[in-house]
C-alpha positions as CSV (number, residue, x, y, z in Angstrom):
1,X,-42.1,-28.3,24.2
2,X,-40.2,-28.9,20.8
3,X,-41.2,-26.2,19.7
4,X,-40.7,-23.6,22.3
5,X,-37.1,-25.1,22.2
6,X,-36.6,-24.3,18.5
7,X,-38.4,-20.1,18.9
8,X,-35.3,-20.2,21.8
9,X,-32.5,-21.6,19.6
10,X,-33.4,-19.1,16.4
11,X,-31.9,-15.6,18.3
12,X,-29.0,-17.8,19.2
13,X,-28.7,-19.4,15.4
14,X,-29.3,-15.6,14.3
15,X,-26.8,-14.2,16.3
16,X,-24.1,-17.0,15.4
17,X,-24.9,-16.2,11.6
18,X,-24.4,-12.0,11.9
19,X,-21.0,-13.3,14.0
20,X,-19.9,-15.3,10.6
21,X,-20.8,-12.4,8.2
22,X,-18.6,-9.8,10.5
23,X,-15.9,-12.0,10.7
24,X,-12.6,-10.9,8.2
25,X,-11.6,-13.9,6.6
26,X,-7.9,-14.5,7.0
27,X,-6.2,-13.7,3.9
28,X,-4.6,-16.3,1.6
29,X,-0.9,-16.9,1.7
30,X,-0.7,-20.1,-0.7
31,X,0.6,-18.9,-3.3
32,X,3.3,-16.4,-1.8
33,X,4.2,-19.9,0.0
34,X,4.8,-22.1,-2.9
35,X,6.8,-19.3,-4.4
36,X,8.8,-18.8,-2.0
37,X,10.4,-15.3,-3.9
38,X,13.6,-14.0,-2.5
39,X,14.2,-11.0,-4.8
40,X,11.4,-8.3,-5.5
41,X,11.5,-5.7,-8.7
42,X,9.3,-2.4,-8.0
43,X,8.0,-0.9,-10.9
44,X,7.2,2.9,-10.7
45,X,3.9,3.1,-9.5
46,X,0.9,3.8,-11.8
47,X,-0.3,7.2,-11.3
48,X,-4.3,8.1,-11.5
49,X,-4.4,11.3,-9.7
50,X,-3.9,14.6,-10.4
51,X,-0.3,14.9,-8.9
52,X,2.0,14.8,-11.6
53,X,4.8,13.9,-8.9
54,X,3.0,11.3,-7.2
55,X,4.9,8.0,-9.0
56,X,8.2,9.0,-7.9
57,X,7.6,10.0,-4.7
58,X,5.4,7.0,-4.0
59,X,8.3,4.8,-5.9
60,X,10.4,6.2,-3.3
61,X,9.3,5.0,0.2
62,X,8.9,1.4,-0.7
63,X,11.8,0.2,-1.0
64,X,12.2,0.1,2.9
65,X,9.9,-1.8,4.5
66,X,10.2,-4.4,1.9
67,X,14.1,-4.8,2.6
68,X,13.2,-4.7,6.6
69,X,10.3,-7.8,5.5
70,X,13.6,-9.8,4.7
71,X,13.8,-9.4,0.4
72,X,15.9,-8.5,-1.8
73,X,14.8,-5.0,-3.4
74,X,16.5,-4.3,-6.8
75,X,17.9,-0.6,-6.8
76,X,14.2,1.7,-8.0
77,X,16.8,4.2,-9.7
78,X,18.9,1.3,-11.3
79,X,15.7,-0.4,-12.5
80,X,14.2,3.1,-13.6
81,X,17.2,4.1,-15.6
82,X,17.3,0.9,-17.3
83,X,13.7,1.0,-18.4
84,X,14.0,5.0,-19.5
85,X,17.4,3.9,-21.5
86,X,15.0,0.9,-23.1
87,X,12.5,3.2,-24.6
88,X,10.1,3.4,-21.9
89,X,10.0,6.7,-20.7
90,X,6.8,6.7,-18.5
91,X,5.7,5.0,-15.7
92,X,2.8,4.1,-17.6
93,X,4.7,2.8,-20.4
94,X,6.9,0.6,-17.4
95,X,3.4,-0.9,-16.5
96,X,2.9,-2.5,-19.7
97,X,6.2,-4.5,-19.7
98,X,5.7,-8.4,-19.9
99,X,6.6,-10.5,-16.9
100,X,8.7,-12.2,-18.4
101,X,10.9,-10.0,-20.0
102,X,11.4,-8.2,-16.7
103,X,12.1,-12.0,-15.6
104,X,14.5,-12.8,-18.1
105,X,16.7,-8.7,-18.1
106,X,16.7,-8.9,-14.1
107,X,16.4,-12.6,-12.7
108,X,14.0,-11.5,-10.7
109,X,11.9,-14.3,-8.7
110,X,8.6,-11.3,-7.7
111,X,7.8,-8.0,-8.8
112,X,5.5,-5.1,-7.0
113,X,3.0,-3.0,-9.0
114,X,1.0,-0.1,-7.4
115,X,-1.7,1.9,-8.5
116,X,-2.5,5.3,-7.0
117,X,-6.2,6.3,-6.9
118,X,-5.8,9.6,-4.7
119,X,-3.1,11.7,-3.5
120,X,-1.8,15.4,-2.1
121,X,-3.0,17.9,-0.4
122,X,-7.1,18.6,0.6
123,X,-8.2,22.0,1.7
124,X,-11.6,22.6,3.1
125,X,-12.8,26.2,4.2
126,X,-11.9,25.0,8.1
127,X,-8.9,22.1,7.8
128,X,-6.4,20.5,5.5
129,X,-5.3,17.2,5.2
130,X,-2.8,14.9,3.5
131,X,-3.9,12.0,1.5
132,X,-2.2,8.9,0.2
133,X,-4.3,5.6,-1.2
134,X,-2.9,3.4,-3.7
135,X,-3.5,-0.5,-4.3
136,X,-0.2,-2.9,-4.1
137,X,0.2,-6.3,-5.6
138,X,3.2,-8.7,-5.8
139,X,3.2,-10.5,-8.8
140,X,5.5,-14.2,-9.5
141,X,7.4,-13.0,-12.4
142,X,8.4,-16.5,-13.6
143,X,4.1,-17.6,-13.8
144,X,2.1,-14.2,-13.1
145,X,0.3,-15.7,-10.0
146,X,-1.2,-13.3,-7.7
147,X,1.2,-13.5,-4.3
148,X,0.0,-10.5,-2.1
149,X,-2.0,-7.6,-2.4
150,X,-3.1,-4.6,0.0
151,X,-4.8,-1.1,0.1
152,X,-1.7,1.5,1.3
153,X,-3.9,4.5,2.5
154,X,-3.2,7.2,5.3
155,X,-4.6,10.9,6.2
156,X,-2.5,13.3,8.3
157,X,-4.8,16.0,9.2
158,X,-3.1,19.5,9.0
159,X,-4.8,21.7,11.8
160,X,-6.9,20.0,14.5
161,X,-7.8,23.3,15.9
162,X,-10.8,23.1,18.3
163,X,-11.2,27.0,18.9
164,X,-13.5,29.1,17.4
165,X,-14.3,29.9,14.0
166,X,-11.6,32.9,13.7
167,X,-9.2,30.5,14.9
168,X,-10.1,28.0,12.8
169,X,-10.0,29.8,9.8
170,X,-7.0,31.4,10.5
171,X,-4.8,27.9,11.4
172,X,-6.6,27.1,8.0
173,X,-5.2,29.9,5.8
174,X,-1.2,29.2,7.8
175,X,-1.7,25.3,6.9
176,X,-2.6,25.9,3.6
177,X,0.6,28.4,3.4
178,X,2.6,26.2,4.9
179,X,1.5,23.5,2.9
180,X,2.6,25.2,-0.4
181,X,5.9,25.4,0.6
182,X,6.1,22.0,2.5
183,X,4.9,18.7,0.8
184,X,4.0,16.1,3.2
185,X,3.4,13.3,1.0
186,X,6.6,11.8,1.2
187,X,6.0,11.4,4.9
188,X,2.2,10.1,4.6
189,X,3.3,7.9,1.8
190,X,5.8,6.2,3.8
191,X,3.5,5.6,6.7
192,X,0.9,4.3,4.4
193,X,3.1,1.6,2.4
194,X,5.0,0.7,5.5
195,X,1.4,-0.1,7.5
196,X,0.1,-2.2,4.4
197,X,3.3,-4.4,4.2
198,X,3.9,-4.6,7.8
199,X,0.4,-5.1,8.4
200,X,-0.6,-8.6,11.3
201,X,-3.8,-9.6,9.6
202,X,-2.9,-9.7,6.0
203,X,0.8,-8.1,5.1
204,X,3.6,-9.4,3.7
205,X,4.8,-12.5,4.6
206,X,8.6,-12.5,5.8
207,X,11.1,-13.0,3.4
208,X,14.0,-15.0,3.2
209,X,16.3,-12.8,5.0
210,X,14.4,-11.2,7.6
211,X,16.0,-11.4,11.0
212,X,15.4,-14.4,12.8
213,X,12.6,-13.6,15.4
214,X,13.6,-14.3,19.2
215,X,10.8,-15.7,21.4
216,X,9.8,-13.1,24.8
């Protein structure tokens, strides 16, 4: 009888242990906690993809959705200028600047790296699409402790035609004309940063002056 009980329990004990392994862990805000950083300094964003434009226009749409998370965001241009007028003329070159010197010019209690890995425009012989992936990570710039990190990515597809093949390649060719003479990064960019700080299972923690949430 024991053991017909135990061949019943091993699905069970099988299915419990696939249940763990599928299960996202909840990410770890300990350190963001004990830091407790009010101000944030963005460094422009480390570019590994082909766009040569990529940095700034990345560097550009993050400044938002950290302010609207409730921190301080020094000025990108004030903080770009500065760095260009100190001898560092690349964002590359921005990248390599000790914590604490950045710490110590700026007063600055966290500060936000990103790495870009992809980014533009994709044509295929049928579609188009816009991509945008890049790593973030908020860094204590008094002690160099990881706070938060996240993968930005997004995809706007540029056609979506379900026709035939003439029509397909034809919506092809106008979104790949179109595309020339309009960049949509900016756009895919912001959507992409915006749902990797804002995100509920693992964004960015609320800062000091975020707007006191009201109860429904």
């Amino acid at each position: 009888m024991m053991i017909k009980r135990t061949f019943l329990l091993l699905p069970l004990v099988m299915v419990a242990m696939l249940t763990g392994c599928a299960t996202t862990e909840p990410y770890n805000y300990d350190a963001l906690l004990a830091a407790k950083p009010r101000s944030i300094l963005v460094v422009p964003p480390l570019n590994e993809s082909l766009e040569v434009n990529a940095s700034y226009i990345d560097l550009s749409t993050l400044s938002r959705p950290l302010a609207e998370k409730g921190y301080y965001v020094f000025p990108v241009a004030v903080i770009e200028s500065f760095m260009k007028e100190n001898g560092l003329p690349t964002p590359d070159e921005m990248n390599q600047v000790p914590l604490d010197k950045l710490h110590e010019n700026t007063g600055a209690d966290a500060v936000l790296y990103t790495r870009i890995s992809d980014w533009g425009q994709k044509y295929t012989l049928l579609d188009s699409s816009t991509v945008v992936i890049s790593h973030v990570k908020l860094v204590d710039a008094r002690t160099g402790a990881l706070l938060w990190d996240a993968d930005a990515s997004a995809v706007q597809s540029g056609s979506g035609n379900s026709g035939g093949l003439l029509e397909a390649l034809v919506a092809a060719a106008i979104t790949q004309i179109i595309g020339d003479m309009t960049d949509m990064t900016p756009s895919v960019a912001r959507l992409a940063n915006a749902q990797a700080i804002n995100n509920t299972q693992r964004g960015l923690l609320n800062g000091p002056y975020a707007p006191p949430q009201h109860p429904q």
